[in-house]
C-alpha positions in Angstrom: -25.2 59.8 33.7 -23.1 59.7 30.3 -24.7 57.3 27.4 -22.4 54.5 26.9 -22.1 53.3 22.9 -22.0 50.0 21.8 -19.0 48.4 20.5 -18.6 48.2 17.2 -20.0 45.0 15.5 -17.0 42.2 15.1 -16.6 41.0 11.4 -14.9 37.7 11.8 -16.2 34.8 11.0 -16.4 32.4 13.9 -15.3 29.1 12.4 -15.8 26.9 15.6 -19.4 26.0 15.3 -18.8 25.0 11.2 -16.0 22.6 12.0 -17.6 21.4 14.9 -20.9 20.3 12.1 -17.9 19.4 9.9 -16.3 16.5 12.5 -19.9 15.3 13.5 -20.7 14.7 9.5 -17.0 12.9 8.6 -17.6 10.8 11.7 -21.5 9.7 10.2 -19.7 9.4 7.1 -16.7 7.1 8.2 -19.3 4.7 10.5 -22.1 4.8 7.8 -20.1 3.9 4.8 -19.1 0.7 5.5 -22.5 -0.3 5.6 -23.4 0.6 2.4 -21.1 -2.1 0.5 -22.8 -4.8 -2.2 -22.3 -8.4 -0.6 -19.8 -9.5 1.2 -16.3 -8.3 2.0 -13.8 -10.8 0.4 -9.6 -10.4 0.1 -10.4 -10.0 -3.9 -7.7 -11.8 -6.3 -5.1 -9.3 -7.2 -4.2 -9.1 -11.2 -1.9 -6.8 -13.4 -4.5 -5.6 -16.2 -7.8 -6.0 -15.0 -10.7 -5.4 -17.4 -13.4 -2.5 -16.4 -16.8 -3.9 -16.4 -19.4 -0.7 -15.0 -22.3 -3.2 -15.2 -21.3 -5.1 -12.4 -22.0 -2.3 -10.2 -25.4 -2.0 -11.7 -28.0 -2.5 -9.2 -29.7 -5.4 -10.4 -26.2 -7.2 -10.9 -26.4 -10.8 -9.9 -23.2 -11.3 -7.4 -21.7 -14.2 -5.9 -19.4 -14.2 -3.5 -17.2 -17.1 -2.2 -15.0 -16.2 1.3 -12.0 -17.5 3.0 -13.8 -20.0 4.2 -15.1 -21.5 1.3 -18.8 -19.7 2.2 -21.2 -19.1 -0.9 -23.3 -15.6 -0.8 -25.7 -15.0 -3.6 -25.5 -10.8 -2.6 -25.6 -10.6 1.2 -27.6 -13.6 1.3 -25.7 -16.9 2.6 -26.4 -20.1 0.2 -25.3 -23.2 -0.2 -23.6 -24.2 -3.6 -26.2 -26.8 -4.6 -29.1 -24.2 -4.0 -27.7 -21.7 -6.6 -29.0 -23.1 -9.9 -32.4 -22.6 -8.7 -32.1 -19.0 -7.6 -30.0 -17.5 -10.3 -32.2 -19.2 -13.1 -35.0 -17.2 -11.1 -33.0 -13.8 -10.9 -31.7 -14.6 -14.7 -35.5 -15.3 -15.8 -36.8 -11.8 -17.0 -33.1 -10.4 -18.2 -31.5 -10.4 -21.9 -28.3 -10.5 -20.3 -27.3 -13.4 -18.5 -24.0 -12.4 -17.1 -23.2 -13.3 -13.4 -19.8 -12.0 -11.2 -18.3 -13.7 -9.0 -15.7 -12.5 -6.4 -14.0 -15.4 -4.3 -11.3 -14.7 -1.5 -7.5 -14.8 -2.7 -7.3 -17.7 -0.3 -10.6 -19.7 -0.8 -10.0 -23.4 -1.7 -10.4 -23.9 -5.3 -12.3 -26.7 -5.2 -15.1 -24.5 -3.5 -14.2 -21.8 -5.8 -14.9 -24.1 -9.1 -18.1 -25.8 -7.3 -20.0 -22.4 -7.1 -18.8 -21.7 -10.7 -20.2 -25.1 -11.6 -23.4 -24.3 -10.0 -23.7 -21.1 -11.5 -23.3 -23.0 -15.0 -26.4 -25.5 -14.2 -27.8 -21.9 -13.3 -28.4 -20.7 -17.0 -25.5 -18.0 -16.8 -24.0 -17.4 -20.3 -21.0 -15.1 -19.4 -19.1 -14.9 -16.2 -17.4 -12.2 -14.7 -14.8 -12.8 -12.4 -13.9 -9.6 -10.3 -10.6 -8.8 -9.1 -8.3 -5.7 -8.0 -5.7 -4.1 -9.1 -2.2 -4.7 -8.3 -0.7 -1.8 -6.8 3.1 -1.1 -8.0 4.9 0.0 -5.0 7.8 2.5 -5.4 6.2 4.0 -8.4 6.3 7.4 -6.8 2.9 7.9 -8.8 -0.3 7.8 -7.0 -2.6 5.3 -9.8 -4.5 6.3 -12.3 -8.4 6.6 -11.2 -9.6 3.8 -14.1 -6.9 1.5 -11.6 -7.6 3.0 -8.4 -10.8 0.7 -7.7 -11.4 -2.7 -8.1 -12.5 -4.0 -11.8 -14.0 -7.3 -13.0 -12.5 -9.8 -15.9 -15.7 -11.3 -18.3 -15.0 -14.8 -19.7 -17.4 -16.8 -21.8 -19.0 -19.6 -19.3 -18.1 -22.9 -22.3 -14.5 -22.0 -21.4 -14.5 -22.5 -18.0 -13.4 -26.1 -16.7 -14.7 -28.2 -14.2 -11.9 -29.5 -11.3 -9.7 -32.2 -12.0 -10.7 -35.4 -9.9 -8.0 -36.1 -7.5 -8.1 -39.5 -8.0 -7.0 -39.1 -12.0 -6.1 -35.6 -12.4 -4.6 -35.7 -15.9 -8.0 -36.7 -16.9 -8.8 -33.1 -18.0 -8.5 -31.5 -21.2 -6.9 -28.4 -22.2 -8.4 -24.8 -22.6 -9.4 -24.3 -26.3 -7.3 -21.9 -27.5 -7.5 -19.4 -30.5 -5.1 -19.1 -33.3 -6.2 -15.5 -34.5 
């Protein structure tokens, strides 16, 4: 009886096991991400030179949102406009900074659009950042610039901001101030 030897041991790597962890993880990943946005999802306003403003991503960031539909969410939280004075003067009480954002769908009536912003007024907020997205130039060959490849918000003092004109006499309104520096 003749002593059979053992093959010798195989040094490649088997692969299959790694990419078969490596499809379970990007599938978590792609179902588990959506999950994890702040508020609600809105078509956001698209400009040409949006201003980037980090601190609305802050945590504590006080965010409302204003859909299609002419909805008001104070962060995932549905609200009606008349109940927002009382709650942001609560979330404003205990901060120096009394900035708000608000992101309204591209193709929310204005007149609900300048209601919650009229709210948000009564509220106590002192600036007001209005968030938007970059415009994407198509053709451009160029993929964009990371500072322009995510959304950004625009900051404009709360005093400047106007209150609708009534349908009924419309020319009733008076012009922006505007600076001569």
């Amino acid at each position: 009886m003749k002593l059979q030897k053992a093959p010798p041991p195989v040094s490649d790597i088997n692969v299959t096991p790694m990419v078969d962890v490596m499809l379970v993880m990007l599938i978590i990943f792609m179902v588990i991400t959506p999950m994890l946005s702040k508020g609600v999802s809105v078509d956001k306003v698209k400009t040409k030179n949006p201003i980037a403003m980090q601190s609305a991503d802050k945590e504590d960031a006080v965010l409302v949102a204003v859909t299609r539909d002419g909805k008001a969410y104070l962060g995932r939280t549905q609200i009606k406009p008349k109940d927002l004075p009382q709650k942001i003067k609560d979330m404003l009480a205990n901060k120096l900074d009394k900035t708000c954002y608000l992101v309204a769908d591209s193709r929310a009536k204005y007149e609900k659009v300048v209601d919650v912003v009229n709210n948000m007024r009564a509220g106590g907020v002192d600036q007001l950042g209005l968030l938007t997205e970059q415009i994407q130039e198509k053709g451009a060959g160029e993929a964009p610039s990371p500072a322009h490849a995510s959304p950004y918000p625009t900051t404009f003092p709360i005093s400047q901001t106007q209150p609708a004109a009534s349908k009924k006499n419309p020319k009733k309104t008076p012009p922006l101030p505007s600076s001569s520096t």
